[in-house]
N, C-alpha and C positions, 0 to 999 in steps of 0.2 A: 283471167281469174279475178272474181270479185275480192280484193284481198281488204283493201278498207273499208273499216264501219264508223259510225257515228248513231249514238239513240236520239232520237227526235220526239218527246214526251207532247203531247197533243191536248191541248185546252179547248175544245169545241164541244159546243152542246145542241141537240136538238130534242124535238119533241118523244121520238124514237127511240132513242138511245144514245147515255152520255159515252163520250170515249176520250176522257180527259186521263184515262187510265191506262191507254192503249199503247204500245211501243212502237215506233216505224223506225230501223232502221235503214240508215243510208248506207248504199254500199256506192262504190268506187267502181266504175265499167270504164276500164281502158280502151276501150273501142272508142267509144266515141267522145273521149277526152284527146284521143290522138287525129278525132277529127278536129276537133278545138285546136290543135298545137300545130297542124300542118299548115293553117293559113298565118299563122304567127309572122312568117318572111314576108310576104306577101301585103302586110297589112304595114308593115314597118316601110316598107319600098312607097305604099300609097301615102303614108303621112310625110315623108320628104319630098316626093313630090306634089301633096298638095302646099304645104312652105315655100317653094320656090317658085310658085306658080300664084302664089297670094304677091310675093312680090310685088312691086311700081315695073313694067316692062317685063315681067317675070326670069328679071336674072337678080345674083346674088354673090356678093365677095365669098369664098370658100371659106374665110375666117370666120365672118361673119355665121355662115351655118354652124359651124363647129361651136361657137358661142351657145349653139340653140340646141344642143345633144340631148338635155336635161331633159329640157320639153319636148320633143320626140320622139323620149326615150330610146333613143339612140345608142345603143353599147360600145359601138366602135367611132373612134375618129370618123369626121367627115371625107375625108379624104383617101382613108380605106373601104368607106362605104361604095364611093364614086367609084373607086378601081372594084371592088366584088361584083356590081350590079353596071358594067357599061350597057350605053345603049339607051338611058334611060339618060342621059345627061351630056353635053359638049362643053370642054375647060378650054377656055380662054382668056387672056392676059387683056387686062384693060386699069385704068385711073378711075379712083376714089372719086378723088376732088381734080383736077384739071391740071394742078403742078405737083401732084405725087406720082410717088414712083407705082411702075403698074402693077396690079396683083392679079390673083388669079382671083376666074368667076365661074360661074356655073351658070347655063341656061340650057331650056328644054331640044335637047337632039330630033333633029329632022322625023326617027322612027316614034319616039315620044307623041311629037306635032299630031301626026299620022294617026296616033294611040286616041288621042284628043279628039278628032274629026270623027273616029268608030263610034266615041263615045256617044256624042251629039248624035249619031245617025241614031244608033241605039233606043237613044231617049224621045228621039222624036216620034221612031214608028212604035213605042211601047205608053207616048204620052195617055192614052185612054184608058190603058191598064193604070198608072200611074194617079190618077186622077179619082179611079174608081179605090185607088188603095185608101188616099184621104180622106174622101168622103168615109171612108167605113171607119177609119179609126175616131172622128167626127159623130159618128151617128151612132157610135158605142159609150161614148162620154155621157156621161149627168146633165151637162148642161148643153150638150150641142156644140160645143166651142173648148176651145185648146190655148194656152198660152204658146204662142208664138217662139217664144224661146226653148220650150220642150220640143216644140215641131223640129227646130235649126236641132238640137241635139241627138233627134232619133232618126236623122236626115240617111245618113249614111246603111244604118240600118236594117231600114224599109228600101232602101235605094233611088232615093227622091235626089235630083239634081243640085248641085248647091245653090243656084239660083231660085227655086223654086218656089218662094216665096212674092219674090219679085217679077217672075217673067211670068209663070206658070200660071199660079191663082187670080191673076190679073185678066186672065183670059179666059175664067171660066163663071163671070160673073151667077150665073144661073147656079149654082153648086158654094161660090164658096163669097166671102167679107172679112176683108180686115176691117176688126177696130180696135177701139185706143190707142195709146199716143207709144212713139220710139221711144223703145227704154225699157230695163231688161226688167221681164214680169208688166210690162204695161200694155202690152198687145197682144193680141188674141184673133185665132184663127176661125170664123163662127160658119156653121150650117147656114148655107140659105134654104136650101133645099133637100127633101128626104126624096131618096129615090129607090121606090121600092125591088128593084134590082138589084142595089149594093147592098139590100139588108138581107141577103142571106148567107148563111156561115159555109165553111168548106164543108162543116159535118151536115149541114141542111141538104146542102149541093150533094152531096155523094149518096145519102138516102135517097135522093130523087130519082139521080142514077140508077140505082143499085133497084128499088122501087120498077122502074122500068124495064129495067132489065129483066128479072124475075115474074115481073107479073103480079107480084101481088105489093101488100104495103109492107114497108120497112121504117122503120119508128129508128128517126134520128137518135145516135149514139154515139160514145167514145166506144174508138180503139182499146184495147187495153191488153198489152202482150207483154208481160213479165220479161226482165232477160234472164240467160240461162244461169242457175245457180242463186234465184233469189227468188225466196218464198217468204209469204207474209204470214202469219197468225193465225191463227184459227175463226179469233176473234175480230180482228181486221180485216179474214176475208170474206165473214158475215157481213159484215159493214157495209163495204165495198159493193158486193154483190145487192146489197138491198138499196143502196144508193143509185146502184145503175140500172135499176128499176124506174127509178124518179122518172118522169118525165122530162126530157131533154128540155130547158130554158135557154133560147137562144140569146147570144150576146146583144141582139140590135130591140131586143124587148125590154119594155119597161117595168122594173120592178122597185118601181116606190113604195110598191106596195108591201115588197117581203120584208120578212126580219132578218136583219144582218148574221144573226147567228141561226139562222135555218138549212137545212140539207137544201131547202131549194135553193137556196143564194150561194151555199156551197158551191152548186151545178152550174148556178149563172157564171160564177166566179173563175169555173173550171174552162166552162165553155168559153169565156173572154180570153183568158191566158191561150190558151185553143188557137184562136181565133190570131191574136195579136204575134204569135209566134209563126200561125200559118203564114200571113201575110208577111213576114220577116223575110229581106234574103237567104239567110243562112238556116231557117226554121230554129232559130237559137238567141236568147237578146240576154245579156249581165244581169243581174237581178238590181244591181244599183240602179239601171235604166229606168229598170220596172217600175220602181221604186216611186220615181217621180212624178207618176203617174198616179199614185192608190187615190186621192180627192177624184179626179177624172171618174175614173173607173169604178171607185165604191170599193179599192181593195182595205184588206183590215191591217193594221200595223205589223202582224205577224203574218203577212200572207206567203213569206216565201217556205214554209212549213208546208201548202200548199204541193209545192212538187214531189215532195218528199213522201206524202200523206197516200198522193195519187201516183206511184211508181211507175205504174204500168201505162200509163200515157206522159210522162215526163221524165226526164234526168236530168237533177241538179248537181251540175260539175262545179269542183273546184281548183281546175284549172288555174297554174297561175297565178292564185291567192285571190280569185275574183269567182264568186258566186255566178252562175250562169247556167239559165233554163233552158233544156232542150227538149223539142218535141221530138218523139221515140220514133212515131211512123212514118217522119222523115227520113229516116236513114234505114239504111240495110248495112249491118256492119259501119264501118266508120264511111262511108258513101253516102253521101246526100242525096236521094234517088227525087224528093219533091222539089224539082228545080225549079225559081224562079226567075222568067224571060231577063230578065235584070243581070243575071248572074253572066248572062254575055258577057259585059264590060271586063268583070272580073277575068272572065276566058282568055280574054283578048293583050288584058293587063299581065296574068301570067306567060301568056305566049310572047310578049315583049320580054320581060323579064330571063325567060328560059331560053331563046332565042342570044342575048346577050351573055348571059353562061357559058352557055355550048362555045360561043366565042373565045372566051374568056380563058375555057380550059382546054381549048384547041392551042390558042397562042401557047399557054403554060407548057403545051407539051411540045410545041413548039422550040421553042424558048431551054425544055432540057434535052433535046432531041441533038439543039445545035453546040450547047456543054459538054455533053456526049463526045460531040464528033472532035472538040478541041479538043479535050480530054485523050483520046484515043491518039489523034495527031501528034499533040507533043508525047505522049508515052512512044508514040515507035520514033519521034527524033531524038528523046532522050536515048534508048535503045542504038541507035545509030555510032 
């Protein structure tokens, strides 16, 4: 049930009709705020282990992690973490400094190692897809070019390697250029080359499909599927309706030419979000992310009003206390049905995880199975 609302009062003007007057309420869709919450463990398990794996030799005193709880947002001791999620770590006694006494440490478990080597395999047979992702986010941009440093922060993302800067784009000199100098905001990831392959959107792509299939032509379009129990205005869904008339403006076209406050840059605008969410692992990115991006992209100050405006192709959760756009036609129910090849790792990284569980509360019941039997033993020698 849609149970929360918020009014979202709308300042956009076009030539057509103003609708600075209009109301969009936001409602609250537990479905797929419960897809947000289900990766929540999952995401906490991958930032401790990329911590200990940042390491010199990738081990770590256990005190020293616990030190780092804050920044890993960590809830629980390290040390209750390490016993909830084995399998993913080996504790071993070892020296600080050479004449201290030993303490414990953590380093990556044999199954871990193994998790490591999928990974790599992963990223290597999917390097083209991966390559074809950059390029597009590159050839959507104003200028052709990206700081560097926003690239390292939407790494995870998009599902780009963490090395990827350094091993990747190095290798693909015909497509991509670093320039400027090391140093945060000083380098920049630039186009060499436009390839008119990676400039077409999923919604270009699925018209064409779709176009073929049928037989006749099909005029690139949003999705737009309401969820159940959310109706819009009378007046807003004039708008809407006349809006999706516009002619589709694809994200990888240039529009220097539009006015910022026009329905059609509205559509570019819509179509970029579209587009930058498709190519997302999860079809879902924070809105703070987004954020960093609005010079890149030509978004306007208020653009995350944007999801809220366009219901039926997006949902903006609040989750968590963190703003976050989800594309709608991704999912069925709280299931992600547009999977991206990427999301192996993650597959693989759960199945480690769950794998280590099942262990965990085997022993547990192990462990009261063998209480149990003491338990019963001394009551019949007490008995005696």
């Amino acid at each position: 049930m849609f149970c929360k609302t918020k009014t979202y009062t709308l300042f956009y003007h076009n030539n057509a009709r103003t609708i600075s007057s209009l109301k969009v309420v936001w409602r609250k869709d537990p479905t797929l705020d419960r897809a947000i919450e289900y990766d929540k463990r999952y995401k906490q398990c991958a930032r401790v282990v990329k911590e200990v794996l940042n390491e010199p030799g990738q081990v770590i005193p256990l005190r020293y992690l616990e030190k780092r709880r804050e920044r890993m947002r960590l809830k629980v001791k390290a040390e209750t973490f390490i016993n909830q999620n084995p399998g993913l770590f080996d504790v071993y006694y070892s020296r600080i400094k050479p004449k201290t006494e030993p303490v414990r440490f953590i380093r990556p478990s044999d199954r871990l190692h193994c998790f490591l080597q999928e990974e790599q395999r992963i990223f290597s047979e999917n390097e083209p897809f991966i390559v074809s992702k950059l390029c597009k986010l590159l050839m959507m941009s104003k200028n052709k070019f990206i700081s560097a440093d926003k690239l390292l922060h939407v790494k995870r993302e998009f599902g780009f390697p963490n090395d990827f800067l350094v091993d990747l784009v190095p290798r693909y000199p015909q497509y991509f250029r670093l320039t400027g100098s090391p140093g945060e905001g000083k380098s920049f990831l630039e186009l060499v080359d436009w390839n008119p392959e990676f400039a077409k959107s999923v919604i270009e792509k699925r018209a064409e499909e779709e176009s073929e299939r049928l037989g006749i032509r099909v005029r690139p379009n949003f999705n737009v599927e309401l969820p159940p129990g959310f109706v819009l205005k009378k007046e807003m869904r004039e708008w809407v309706r006349d809006w999706l008339e516009l002619d589709y403006v694809s994200p990888y076209q240039d529009v220097s030419h539009l006015d910022q406050a026009s329905r059609e840059m509205e559509k570019r605008s819509v179509g970029v979000f579209h587009e930058l969410l498709s190519l997302s692992l999860h079809k879902r990115i924070p809105v703070p992310i987004l954020g960093k991006f609005c010079d890149d992209y030509r978004f306007s100050n208020a653009f995350s009003t944007t999801f809220t405006r366009h219901s039926g192709i997006f949902y903006l959760s609040l989750k968590g206390g963190i703003e976050t756009a989800v594309l709608r036609e991704a999912y069925q129910g709280e299931e992600l049905i547009d999977r991206d090849p990427l999301l192996q790792i993650k597959d693989k990284f759960v199945e480690l995880l769950e794998e280590g569980w099942r262990q965990r509360k085997e022993q547990l019941m192990l462990k009261q199975e063998r209480i149990k039997e003491d338990m019963e033993l001394l009551a019949t020698k007490v008995g005696e």
